[in-house]
Backbone and ligand atoms as CSV (ligand in chain L), in Angstrom:
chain,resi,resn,atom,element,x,y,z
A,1,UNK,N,N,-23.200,-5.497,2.879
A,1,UNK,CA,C,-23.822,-4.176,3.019
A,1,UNK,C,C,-22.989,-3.305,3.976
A,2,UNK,N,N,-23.082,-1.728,3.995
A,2,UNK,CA,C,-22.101,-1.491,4.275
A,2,UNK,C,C,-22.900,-0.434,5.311
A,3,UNK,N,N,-22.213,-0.332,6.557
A,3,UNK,CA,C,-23.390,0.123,7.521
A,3,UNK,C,C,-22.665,1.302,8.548
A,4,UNK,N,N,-21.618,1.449,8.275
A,4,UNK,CA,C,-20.683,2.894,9.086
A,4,UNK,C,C,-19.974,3.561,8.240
A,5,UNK,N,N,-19.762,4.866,8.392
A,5,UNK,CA,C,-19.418,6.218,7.163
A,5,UNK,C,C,-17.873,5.732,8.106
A,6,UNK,N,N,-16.861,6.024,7.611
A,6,UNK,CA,C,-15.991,5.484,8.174
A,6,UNK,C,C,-15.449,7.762,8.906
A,7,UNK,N,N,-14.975,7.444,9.754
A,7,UNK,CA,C,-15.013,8.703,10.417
A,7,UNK,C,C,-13.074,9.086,10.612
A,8,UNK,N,N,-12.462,10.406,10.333
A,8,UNK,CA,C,-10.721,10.824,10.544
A,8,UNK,C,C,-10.841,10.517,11.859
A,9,UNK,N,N,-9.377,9.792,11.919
A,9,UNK,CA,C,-8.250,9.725,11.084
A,9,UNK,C,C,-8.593,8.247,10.670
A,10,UNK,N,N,-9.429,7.243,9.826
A,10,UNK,CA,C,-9.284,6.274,9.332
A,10,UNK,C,C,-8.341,6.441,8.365
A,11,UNK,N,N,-7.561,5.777,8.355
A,11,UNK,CA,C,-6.111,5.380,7.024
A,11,UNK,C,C,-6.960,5.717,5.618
A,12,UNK,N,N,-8.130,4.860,5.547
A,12,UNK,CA,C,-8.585,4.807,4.222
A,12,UNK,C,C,-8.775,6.223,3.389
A,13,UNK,N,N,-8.927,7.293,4.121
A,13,UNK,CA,C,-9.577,8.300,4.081
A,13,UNK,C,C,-8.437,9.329,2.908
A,14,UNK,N,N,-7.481,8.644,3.580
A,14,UNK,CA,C,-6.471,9.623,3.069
A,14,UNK,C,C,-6.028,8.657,1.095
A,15,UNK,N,N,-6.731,7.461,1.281
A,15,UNK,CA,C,-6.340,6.575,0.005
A,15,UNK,C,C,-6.452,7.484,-1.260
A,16,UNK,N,N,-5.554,7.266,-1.997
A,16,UNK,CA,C,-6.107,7.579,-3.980
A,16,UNK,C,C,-6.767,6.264,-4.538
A,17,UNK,N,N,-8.194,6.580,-4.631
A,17,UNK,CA,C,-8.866,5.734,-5.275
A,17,UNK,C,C,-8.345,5.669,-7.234
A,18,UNK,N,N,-8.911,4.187,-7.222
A,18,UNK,CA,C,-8.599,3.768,-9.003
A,18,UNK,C,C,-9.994,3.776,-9.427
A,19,UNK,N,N,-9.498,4.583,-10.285
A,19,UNK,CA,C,-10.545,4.673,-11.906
A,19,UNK,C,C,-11.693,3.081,-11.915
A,20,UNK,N,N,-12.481,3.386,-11.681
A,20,UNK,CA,C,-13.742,2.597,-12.399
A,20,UNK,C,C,-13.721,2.060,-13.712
A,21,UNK,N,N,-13.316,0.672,-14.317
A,21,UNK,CA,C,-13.059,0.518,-15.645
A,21,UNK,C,C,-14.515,-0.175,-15.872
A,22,UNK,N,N,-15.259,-0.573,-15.090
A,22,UNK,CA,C,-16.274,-1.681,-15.541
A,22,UNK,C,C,-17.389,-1.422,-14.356
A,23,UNK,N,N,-18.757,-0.917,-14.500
A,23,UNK,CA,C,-19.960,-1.143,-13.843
A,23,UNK,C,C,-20.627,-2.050,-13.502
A,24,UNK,N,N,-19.390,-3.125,-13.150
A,24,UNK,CA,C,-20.452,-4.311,-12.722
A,24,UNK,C,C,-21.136,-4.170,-11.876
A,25,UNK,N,N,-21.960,-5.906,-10.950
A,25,UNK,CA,C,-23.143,-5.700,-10.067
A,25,UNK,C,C,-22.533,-5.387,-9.012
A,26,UNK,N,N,-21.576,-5.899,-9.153
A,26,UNK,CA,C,-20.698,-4.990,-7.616
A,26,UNK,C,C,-20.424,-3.630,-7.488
A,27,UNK,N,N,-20.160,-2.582,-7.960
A,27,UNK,CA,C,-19.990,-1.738,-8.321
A,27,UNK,C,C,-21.956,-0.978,-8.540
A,28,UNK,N,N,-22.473,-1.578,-9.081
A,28,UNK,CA,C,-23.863,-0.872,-8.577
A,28,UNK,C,C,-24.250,-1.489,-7.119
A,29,UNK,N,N,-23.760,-2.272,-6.395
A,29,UNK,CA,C,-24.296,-2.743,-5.161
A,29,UNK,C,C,-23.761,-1.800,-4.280
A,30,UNK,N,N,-22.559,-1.444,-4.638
A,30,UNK,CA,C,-21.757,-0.221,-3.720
A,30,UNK,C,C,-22.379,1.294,-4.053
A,31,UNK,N,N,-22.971,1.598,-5.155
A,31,UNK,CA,C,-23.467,3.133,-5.552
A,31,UNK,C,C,-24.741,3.113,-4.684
A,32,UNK,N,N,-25.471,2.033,-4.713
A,32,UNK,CA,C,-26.793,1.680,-4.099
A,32,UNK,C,C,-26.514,1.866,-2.608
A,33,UNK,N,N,-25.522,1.374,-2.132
A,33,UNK,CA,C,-25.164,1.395,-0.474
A,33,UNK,C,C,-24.691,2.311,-0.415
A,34,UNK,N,N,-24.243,3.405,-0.916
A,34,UNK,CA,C,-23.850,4.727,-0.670
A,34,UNK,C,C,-25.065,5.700,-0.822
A,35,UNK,N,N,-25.760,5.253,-1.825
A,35,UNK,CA,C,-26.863,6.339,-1.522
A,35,UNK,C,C,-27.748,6.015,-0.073
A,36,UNK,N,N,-27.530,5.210,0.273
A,36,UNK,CA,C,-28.988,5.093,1.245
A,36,UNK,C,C,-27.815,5.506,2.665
A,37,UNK,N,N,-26.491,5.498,2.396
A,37,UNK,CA,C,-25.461,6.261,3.795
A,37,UNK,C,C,-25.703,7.246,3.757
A,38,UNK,N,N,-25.836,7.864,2.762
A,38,UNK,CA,C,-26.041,9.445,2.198
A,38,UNK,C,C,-26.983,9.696,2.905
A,39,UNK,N,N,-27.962,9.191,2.503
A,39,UNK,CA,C,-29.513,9.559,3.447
A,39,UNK,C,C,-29.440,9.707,4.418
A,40,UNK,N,N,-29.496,8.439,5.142
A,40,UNK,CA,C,-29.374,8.129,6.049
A,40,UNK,C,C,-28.543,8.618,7.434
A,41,UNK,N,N,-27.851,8.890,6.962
A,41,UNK,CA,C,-26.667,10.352,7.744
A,41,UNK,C,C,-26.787,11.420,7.187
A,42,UNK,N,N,-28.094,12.099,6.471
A,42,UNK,CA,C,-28.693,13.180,6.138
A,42,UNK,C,C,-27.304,13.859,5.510
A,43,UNK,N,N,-26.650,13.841,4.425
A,43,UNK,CA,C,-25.316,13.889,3.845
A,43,UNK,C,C,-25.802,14.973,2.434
A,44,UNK,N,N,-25.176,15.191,2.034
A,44,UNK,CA,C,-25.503,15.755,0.188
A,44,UNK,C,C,-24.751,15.657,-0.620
A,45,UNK,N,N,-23.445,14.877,0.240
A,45,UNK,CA,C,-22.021,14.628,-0.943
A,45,UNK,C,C,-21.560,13.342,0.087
A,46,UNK,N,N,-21.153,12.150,-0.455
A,46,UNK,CA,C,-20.422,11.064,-0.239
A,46,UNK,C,C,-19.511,10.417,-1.545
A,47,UNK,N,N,-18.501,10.229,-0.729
A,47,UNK,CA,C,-17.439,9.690,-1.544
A,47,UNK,C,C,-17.116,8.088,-1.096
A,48,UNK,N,N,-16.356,7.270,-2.362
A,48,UNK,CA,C,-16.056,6.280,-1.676
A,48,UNK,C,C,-15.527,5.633,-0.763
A,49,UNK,N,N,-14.250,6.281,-0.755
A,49,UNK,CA,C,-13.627,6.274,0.303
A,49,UNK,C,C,-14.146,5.947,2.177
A,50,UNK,N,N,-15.281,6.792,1.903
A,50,UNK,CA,C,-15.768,7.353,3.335
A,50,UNK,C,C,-16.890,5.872,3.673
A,51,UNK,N,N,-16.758,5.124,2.863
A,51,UNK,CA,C,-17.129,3.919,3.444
A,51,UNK,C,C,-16.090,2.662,3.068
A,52,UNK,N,N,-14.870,3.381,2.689
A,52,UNK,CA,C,-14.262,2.306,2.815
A,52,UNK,C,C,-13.445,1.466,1.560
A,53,UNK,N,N,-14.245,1.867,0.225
A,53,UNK,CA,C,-13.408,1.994,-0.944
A,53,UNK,C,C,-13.190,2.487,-1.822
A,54,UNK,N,N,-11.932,2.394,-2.447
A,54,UNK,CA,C,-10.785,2.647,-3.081
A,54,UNK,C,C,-11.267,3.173,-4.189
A,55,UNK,N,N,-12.431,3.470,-4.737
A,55,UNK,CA,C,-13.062,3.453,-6.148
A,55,UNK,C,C,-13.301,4.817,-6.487
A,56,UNK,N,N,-13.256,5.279,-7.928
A,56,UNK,CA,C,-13.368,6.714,-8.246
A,56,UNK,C,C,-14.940,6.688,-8.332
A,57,UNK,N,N,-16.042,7.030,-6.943
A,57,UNK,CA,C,-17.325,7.149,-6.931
A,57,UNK,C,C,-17.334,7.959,-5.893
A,58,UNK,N,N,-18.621,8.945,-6.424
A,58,UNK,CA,C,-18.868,9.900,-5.597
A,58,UNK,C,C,-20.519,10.022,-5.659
A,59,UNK,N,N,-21.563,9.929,-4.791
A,59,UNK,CA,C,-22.728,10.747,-4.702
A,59,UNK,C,C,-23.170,11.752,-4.432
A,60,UNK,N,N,-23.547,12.945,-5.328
A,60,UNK,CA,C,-24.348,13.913,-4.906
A,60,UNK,C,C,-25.974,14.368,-4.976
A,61,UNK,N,N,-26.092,15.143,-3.516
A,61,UNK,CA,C,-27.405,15.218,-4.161
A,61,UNK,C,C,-27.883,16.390,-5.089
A,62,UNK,N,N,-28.848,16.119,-5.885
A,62,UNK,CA,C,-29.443,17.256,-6.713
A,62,UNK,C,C,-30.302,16.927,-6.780
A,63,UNK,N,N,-31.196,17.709,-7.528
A,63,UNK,CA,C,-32.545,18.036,-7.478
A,63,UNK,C,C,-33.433,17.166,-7.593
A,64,UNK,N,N,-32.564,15.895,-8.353
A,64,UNK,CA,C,-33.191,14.697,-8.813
A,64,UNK,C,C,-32.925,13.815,-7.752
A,65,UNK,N,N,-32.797,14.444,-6.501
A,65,UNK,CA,C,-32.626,12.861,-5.457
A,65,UNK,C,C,-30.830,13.238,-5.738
A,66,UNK,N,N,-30.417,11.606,-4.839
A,66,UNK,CA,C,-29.127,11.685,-5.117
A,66,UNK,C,C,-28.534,10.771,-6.506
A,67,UNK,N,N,-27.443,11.336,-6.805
A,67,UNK,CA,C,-26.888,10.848,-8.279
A,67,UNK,C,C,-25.677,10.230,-8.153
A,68,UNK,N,N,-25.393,9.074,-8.562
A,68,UNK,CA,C,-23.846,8.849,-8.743
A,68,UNK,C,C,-22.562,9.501,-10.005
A,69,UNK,N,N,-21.739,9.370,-9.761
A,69,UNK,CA,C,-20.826,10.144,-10.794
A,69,UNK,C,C,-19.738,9.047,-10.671
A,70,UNK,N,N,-19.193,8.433,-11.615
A,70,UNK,CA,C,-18.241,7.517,-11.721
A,70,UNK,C,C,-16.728,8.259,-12.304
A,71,UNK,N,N,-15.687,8.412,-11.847
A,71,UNK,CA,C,-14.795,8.755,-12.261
A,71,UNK,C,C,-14.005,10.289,-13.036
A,72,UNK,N,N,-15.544,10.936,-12.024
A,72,UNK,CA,C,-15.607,12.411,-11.820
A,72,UNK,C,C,-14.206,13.535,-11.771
A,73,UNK,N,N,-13.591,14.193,-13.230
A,73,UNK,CA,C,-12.685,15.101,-12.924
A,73,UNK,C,C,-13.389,16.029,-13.472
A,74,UNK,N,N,-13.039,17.429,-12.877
A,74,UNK,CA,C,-12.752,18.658,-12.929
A,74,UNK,C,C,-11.955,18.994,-14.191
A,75,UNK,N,N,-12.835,19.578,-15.043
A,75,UNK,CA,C,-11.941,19.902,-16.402
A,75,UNK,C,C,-11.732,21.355,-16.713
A,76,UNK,N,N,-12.692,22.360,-15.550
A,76,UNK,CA,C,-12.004,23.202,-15.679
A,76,UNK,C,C,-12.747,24.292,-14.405
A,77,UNK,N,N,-12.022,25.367,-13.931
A,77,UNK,CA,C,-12.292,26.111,-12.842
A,77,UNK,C,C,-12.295,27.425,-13.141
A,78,UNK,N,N,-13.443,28.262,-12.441
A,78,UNK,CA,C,-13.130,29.684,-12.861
A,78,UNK,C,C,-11.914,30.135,-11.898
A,79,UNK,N,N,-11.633,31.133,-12.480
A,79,UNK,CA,C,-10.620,32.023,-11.110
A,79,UNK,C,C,-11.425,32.577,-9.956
A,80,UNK,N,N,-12.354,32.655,-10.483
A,80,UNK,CA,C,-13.366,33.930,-9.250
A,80,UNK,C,C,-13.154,32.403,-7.563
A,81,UNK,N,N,-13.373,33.200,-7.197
A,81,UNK,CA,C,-13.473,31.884,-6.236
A,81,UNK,C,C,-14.260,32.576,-4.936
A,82,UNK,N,N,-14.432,31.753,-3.509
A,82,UNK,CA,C,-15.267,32.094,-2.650
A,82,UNK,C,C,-15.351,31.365,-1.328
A,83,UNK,N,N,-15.777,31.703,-0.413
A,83,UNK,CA,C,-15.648,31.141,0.682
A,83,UNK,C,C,-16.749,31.012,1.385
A,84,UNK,N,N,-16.946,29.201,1.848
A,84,UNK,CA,C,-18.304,29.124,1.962
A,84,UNK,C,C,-18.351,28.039,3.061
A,85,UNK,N,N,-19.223,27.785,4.179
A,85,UNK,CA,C,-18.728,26.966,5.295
A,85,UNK,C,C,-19.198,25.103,4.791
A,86,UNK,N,N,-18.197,24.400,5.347
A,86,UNK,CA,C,-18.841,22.925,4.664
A,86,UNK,C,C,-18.646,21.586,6.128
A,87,UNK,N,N,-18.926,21.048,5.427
A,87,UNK,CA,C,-19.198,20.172,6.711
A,87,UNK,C,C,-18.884,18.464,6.156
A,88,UNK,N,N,-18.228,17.890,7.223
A,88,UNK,CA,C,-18.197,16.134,6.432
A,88,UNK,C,C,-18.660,14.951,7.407
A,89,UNK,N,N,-19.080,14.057,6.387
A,89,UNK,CA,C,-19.491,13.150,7.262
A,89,UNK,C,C,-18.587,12.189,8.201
A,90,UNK,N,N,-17.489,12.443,7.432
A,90,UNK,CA,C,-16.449,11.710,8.219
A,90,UNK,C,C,-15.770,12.314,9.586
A,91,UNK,N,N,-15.926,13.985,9.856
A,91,UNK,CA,C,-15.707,14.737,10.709
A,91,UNK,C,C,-16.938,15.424,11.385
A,92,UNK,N,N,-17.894,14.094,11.850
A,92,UNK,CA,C,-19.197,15.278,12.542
A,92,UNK,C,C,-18.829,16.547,13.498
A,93,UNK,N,N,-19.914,16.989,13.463
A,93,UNK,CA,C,-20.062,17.996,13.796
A,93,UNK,C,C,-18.550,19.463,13.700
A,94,UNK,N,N,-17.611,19.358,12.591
A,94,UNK,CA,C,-16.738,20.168,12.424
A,94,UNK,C,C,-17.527,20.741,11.111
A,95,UNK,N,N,-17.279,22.193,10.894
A,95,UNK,CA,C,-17.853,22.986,9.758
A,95,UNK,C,C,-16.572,24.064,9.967
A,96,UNK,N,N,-16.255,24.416,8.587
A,96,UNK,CA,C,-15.419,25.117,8.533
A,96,UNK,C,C,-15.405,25.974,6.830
A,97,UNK,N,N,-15.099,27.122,7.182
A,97,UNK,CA,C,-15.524,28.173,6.141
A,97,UNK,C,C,-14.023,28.000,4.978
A,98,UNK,N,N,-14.176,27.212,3.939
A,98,UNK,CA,C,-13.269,27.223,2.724
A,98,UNK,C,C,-13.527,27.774,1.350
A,99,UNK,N,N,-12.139,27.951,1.385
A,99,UNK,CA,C,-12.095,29.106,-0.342
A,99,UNK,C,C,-11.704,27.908,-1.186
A,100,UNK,N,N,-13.101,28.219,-2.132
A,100,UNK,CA,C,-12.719,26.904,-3.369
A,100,UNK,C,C,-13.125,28.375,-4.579
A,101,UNK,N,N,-13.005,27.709,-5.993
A,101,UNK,CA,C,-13.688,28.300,-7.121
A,101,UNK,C,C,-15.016,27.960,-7.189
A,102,UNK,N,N,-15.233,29.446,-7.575
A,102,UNK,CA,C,-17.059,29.051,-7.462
A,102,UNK,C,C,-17.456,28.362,-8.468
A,103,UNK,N,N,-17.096,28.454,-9.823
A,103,UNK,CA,C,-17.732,27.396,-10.827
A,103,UNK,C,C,-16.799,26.432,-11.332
A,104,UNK,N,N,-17.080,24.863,-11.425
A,104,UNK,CA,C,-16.266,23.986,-12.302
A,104,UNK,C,C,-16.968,23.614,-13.025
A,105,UNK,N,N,-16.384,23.161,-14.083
A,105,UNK,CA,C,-16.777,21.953,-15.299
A,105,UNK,C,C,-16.169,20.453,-14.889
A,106,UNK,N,N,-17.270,19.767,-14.960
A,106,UNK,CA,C,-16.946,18.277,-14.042
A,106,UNK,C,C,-17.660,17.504,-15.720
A,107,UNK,N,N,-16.563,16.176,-15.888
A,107,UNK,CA,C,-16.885,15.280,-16.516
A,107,UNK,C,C,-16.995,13.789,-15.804
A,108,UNK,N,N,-17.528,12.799,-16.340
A,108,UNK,CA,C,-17.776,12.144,-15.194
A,108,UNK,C,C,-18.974,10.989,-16.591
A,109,UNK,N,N,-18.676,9.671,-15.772
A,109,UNK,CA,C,-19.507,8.809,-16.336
A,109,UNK,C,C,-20.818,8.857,-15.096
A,110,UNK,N,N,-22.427,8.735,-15.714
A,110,UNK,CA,C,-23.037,8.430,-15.076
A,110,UNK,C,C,-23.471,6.989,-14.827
A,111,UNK,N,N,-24.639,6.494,-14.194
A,111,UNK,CA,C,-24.921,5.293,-14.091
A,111,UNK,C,C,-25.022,4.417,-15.062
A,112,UNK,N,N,-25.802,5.018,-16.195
A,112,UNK,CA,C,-25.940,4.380,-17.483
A,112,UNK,C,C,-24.442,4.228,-18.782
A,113,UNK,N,N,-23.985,4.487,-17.611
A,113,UNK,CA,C,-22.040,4.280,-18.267
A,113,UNK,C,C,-21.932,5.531,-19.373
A,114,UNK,N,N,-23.108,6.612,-19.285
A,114,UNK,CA,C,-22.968,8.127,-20.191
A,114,UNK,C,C,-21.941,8.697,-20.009
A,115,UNK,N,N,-20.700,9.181,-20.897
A,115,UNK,CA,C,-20.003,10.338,-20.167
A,115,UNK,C,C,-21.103,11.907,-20.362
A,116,UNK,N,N,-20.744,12.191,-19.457
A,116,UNK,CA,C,-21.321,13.756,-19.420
A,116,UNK,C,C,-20.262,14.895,-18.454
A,117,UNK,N,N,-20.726,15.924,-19.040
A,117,UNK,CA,C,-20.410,17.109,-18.670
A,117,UNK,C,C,-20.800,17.986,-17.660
A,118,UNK,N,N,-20.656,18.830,-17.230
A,118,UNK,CA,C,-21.731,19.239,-16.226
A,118,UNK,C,C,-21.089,20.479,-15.813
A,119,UNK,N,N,-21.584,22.174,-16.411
A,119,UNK,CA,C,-21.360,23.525,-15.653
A,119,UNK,C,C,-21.734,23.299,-14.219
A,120,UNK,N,N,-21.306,23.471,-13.628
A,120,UNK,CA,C,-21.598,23.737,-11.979
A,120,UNK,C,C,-21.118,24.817,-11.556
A,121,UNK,N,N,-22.388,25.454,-10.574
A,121,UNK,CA,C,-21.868,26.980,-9.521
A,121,UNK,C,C,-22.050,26.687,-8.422
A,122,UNK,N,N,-21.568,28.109,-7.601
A,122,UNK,CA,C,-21.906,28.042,-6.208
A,122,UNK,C,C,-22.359,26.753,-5.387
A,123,UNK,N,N,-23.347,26.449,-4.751
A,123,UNK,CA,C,-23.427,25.495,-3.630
A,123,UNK,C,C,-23.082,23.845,-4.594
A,124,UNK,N,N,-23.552,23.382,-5.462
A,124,UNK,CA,C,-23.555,22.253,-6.425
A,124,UNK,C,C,-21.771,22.401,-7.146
A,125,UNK,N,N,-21.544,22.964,-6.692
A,125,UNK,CA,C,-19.883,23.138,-7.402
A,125,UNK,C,C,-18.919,22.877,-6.089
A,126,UNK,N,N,-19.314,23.531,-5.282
A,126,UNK,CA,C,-18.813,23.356,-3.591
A,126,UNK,C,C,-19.144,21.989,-3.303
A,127,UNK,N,N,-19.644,20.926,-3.400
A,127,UNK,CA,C,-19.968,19.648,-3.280
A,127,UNK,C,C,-19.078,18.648,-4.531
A,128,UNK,N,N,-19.766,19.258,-5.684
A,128,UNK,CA,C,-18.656,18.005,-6.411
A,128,UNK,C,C,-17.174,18.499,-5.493
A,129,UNK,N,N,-16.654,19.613,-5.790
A,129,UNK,CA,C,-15.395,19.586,-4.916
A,129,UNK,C,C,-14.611,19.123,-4.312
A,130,UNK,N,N,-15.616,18.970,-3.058
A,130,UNK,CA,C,-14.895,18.582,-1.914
A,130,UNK,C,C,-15.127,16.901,-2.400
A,131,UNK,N,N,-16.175,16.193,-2.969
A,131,UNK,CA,C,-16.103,15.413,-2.498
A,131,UNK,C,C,-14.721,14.110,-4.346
A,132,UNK,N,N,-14.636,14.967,-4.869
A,132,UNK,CA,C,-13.954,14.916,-5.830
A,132,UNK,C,C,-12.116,14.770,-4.724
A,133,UNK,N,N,-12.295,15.863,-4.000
A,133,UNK,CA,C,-11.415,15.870,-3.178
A,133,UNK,C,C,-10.875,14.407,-2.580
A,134,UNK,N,N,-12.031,13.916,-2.294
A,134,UNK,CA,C,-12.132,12.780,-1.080
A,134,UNK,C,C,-11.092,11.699,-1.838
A,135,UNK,N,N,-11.453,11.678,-3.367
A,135,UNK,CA,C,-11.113,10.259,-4.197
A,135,UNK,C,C,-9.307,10.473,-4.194
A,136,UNK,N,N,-9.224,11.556,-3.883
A,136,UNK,CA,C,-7.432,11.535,-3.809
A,136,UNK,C,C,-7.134,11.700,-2.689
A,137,UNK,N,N,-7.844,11.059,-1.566
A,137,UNK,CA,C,-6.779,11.295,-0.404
A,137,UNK,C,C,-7.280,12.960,0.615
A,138,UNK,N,N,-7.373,13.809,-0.300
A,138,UNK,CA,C,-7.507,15.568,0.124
A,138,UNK,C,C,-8.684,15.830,1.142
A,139,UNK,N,N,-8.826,16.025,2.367
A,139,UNK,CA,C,-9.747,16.513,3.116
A,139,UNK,C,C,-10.047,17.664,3.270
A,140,UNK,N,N,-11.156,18.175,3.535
A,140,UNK,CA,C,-11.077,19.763,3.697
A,140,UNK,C,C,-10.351,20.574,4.776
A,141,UNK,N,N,-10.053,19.352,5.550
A,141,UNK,CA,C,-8.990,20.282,6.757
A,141,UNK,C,C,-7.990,20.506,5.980
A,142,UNK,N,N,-7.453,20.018,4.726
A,142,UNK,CA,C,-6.424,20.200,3.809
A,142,UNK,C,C,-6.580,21.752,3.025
A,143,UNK,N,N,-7.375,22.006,2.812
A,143,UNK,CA,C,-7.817,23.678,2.107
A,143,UNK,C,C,-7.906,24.783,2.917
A,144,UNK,N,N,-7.725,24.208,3.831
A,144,UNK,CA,C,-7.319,25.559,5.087
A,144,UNK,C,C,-6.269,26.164,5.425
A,145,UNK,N,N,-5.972,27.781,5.126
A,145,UNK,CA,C,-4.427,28.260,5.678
A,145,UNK,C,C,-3.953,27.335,6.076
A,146,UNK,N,N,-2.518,27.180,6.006
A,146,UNK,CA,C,-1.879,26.362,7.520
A,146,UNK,C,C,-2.277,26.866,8.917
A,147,UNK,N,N,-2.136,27.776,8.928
A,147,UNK,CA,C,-1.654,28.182,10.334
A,147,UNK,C,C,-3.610,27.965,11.057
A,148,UNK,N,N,-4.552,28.248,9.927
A,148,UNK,CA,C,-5.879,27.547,10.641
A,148,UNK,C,C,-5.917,26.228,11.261
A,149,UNK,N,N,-4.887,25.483,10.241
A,149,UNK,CA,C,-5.506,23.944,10.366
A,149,UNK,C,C,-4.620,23.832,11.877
A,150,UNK,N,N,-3.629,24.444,12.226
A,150,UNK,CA,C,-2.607,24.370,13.601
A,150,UNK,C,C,-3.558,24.603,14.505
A,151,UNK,N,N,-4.550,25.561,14.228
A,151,UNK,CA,C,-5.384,25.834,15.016
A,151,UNK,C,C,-6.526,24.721,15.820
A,152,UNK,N,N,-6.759,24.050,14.579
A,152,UNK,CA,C,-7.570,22.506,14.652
A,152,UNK,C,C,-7.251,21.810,15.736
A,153,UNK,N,N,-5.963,21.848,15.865
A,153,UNK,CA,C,-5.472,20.703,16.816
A,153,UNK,C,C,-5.435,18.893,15.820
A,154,UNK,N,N,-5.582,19.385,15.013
A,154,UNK,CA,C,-5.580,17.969,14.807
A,154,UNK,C,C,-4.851,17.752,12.918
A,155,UNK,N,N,-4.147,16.611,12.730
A,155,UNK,CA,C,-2.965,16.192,11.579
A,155,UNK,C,C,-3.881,15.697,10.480
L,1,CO,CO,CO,-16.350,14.956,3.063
């Protein structure tokens, strides 16, 4: 069981997770222990990484509670885009105002091994995002001007 959000600069953080080929019980034992980190660190987007593995899984929450998404890409982005402040669990208490596109199209296997589709806007589009982000390595201190992130103080 897995019991600390792993917090930057952990190595892992920066990993490219591999594709999900098979939903075994391991693989639901880990979606299961991510949702209750989620909670539990009052979260609305967790990635795998941020506890530690390598796997293309991400939880968000929606309306239905929180959801897993297995192997979640981005198939397509509007141009309009927007700037909106976000926050991670791996960097408490840092919030910082980033320009993403306001709507994507996210495909993605769900729990029941469904592929599905999914329009997403504004705040629910800003979450798959970033945390889509997470599975390659990309942090949100990464989407910031340069010369902001110099500002950070921190690599
Ligand atoms: Co994050």
């Amino acid at each position: 069981m897995i019991k600390q959000i792993k917090k930057y600069p952990e190595p892992v953080l920066r990993k490219k997770c591999e594709e999900v080929e098979k939903i075994t019980e391991e693989i639901k034992e880990l979606i299961g222990d991510m949702k209750r980190m989620m909670i539990e660190n009052k979260g609305i987007g967790l990635a795998a990484t941020q506890v530690g593995e390598e796997k293309r899984i991400i939880i968000i929450m929606t309306k239905n509670g929180p959801e897993a998404f297995i192997n979640p890409k981005i198939i397509s982005k509007s141009k309009k885009t927007e700037i909106m402040e976000e926050g991670c669990l791996s960097f408490p208490g840092l919030f910082l105002k980033i320009k993403r596109p306001s709507e994507v199209e996210i495909e993605a296997l769900n729990e029941q091994k469904q592929k599905i589709q999914l329009k997403t806007q504004r705040f629910i589009a800003r979450i798959f995002q970033h945390e889509i982000d997470h599975l390659d390595g990309i942090l949100f201190i990464d989407r910031l001007p340069f010369w902001q992130k110099l500002k950070l103080k921190i690599k």
